[in-house]
C-alpha positions, 0 to 999 in steps of 0.5 A: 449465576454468581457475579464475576469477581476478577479485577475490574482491569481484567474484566476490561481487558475480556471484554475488549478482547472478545469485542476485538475477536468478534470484529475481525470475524463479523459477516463471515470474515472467519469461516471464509478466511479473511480474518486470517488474513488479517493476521497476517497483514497485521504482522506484515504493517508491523514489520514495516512499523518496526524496521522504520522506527529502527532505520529512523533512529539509526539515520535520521535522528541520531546525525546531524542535518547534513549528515541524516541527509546523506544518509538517507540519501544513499539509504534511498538510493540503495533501497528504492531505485532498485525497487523502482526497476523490480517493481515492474518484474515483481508485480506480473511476477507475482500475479502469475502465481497460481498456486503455492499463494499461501507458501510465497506470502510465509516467504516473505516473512521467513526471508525478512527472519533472515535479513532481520538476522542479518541487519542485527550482526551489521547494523552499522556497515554497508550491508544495512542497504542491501538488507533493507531493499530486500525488506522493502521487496519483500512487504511489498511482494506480500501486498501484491500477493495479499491484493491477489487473494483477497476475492478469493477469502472475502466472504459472500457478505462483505464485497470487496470494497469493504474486505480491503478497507478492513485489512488496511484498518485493521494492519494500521492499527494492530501493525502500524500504530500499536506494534510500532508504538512498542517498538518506538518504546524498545528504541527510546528505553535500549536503542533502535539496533535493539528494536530489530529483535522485535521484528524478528519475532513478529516476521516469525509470527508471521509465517505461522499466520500465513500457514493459517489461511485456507487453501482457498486463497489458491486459485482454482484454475479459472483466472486470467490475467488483467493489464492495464496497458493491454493493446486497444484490441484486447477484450475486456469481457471474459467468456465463460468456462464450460466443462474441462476448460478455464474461462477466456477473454473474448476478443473485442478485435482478431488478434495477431497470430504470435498474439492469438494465445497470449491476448486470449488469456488477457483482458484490458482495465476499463476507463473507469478502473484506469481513471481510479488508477490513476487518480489514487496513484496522484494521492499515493504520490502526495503522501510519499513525498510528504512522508520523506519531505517534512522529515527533512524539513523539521531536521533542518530547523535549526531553530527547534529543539530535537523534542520540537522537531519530534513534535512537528513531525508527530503533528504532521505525522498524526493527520496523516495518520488520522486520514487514512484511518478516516478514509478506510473508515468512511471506504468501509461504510459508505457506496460511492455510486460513480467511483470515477467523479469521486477519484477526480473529485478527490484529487481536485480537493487533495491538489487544493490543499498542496496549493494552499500548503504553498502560498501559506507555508507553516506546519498547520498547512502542511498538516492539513493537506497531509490530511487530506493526501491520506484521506483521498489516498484511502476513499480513493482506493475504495473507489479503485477497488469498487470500479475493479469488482463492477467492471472486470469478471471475477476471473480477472479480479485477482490479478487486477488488484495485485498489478494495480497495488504494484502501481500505487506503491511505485506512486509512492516511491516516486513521491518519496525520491522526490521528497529527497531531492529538493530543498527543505523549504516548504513553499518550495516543496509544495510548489513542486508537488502541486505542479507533480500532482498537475501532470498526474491530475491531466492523465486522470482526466485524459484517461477518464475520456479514453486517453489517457497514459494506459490507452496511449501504451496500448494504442501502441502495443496494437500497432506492435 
């Protein structure tokens, strides 16, 4: 056999090209599907890597302090108060799809080809904020819907815990990182309007991705739905299908007559999946409100440069990078045997760390709780995932991962907003985070004892 006489370079580039390709196939990933949706998620982090980078450059960077903040301001204001209604509606909108998954996932994308159309011929007049809340609705519905399909592509070989925390790693590095790092190229050389072109070829791509996943992502009749603020009286069991029937919730309790259908087809979150709920939603909202909040805080030091403030935001930014990266990593490797402590335990680590960014406020403390925000986020849906697949049917699998990603983003914009309203003084921030993060923290633990804010609501949706 002769030797191999291509340039070294390009010897390299095969090499990690086919490494590549045969990790996003390992255990059964390709035959099954998921590595098409993979694809798919990493042009879905893309278009959210790119849109931000365009949106920072246009309303962050390029006017002054006060003026970056207004705009921000009413940027928020237009884009996730209106999500924060929706999300709700979105979520069991969504989770109530059945068929046609695949067609709704392609939408997503062929709707933000439109919005990117429309953001380029009105980059600079009110039209920007209705056009960005769709693109915010729009990858948001694609995550519920992607939460939704995944037991239906991940391989016998690879349980669920592991097939999310590679779909998060792989869209964080081929979306997030590398695309955004070439549409952060594109606005450096040309302008941030320009950057939007990319995200117009990527929504593009996208749609031919999602036609690439197999029908097994639609469901097959034989799922119902889960709440996790069913009525006390739901089941949280589901008894088996027999020949011409769907499988059904078997009641813990008989229920009401108006309710007799509704109940039969629904079933309840554990304790267990409740308290992971939670607890990674107390981590989603640390990491929101540092995403927004020491953005500010950089832009208005007056005292540093515009390349300085740059930095400071790519410090911060890189741990929080580098955590949730580690956190999918170790999620990916490592079988947590008691999911719930290891929430609880998490969030007592990520609480600490805000505490400590409080009393010695600077940017090495800030970095480090942002550090470990991202970390426990990630370990944290892990475990929420892993509580998901032990303790539900596989009927109700499905839907419990879309309503559960519903509520972890509604976290985040939740952190976020409050990142907006408060004065850029570290220790100020911090404090109001850490006292936040306090009241999410109690729900954890009430809800970890059957007493918690989804036990509350369904306490009362019984009496009802």
């Amino acid at each position: 056999m002769g030797s191999d006489v291509r340039p070294l370079p390009n010897r390299l580039a095969h090499r990690l090209t086919a490494k590549v390709y045969g990790m996003l196939g390992a255990d059964g990933a390709r035959e099954s599907g998921l590595t098409a949706l993979m694809y798919a998620t990493i042009a879905n982090f893309a278009v959210d890597a790119v849109l931000a980078v365009s949106l920072a450059g246009t309303l962050f960077f390029s006017a002054t302090t006060g003026e970056s903040k207004g705009s921000v301001a009413a940027y928020l204001l237009v884009t996730i108060a209106p999500f924060a209604v929706l999300a709700p509606v979105i979520g069991p909108l969504l989770d109530g799809i059945r068929t046609g998954r695949r067609t709704a996932m392609s939408l997503t994308f062929a709707a933000r080809v439109v919005l990117a159309a429309v953001l380029l011929q009105n980059f600079d007049s009110w039209l920007l904020y209705p056009a960005a809340l769709g693109m915010l609705v729009l990858s948001k519905s694609y995550g519920v819907l992607k939460s939704s399909v995944t037991p239906r592509l991940a391989p016998e070989g690879l349980d669920l815990v592991r097939a999310n925390a590679r779909l998060m790693i792989t869209g964080h590095i081929g979306g997030s990182a590398l695309v955004g790092a070439l549409a952060a190229a594109v606005a450096f050389v040309f302008d941030p309007r320009a950057a939007l072109w990319l995200l117009l070829v990527v929504a593009l791509a996208g749609i031919y991705l999602c036609g690439l996943i197999p029908d097994a992502a639609e469901s097959r009749g034989d799922e119902i739905f889960a709440d996790p603020f069913a009525p006390e009286d739901a089941p949280t069991e589901v008894m088996p299908a027999t020949a011409g029937t769907r499988p059904m919730a078997v009641p813990a309790a008989p229920p009401s007559f108006m309710g007799q259908w509704r109940r039969s087809m629904t079933v309840r979150f554990p304790d267990a999946t409740r308290t992971a709920m939670w607890g990674t939603s107390l981590q989603r909202l640390g990491t929101g409100f540092m995403t927004i909040y020491v953005a500010f805080v950089a832009k208005s030091s007056d005292h540093l440069s515009g390349t300085e403030q740059l930095a400071l935001l790519g410090v911060v930014g890189a741990a929080g990078g580098v955590g949730t990266f580690l956190g999918n990593a170790v999620g990916s490797r490592v079988r947590f045997p008691r999911p719930r402590t290891t929430v609880i335990m998490l969030a007592v680590a990520s609480l600490s760390a805000v505490v400590v960014a409080a009393v010695f406020d600077g940017v090495p403390t800030a970095a480090v709780a942002t550090l470990v925000l991202s970390l426990g986020s990630a370990i944290s849906k892990s475990c929420l995932d892993a509580t998901i697949q032990e303790n539900l049917d596989p009927a109700a699998q499905a839907s419990a991962f879309g309503l559960s990603e519903t509520t972890l983003q509604l976290s985040w914009v939740f952190g976020g907003t409050l990142g907006l309203l408060l004065p850029t003084e570290l220790t100020v921030g911090m404090a109001v985070l850490a006292a936040t993060g306090t009241v999410f923290f109690v729900n954890v633990i009430a809800a970890s004892r059957g007493v918690g804010v989804g036990s509350l609501i369904g306490r009362a949706r019984s009496r009802s």
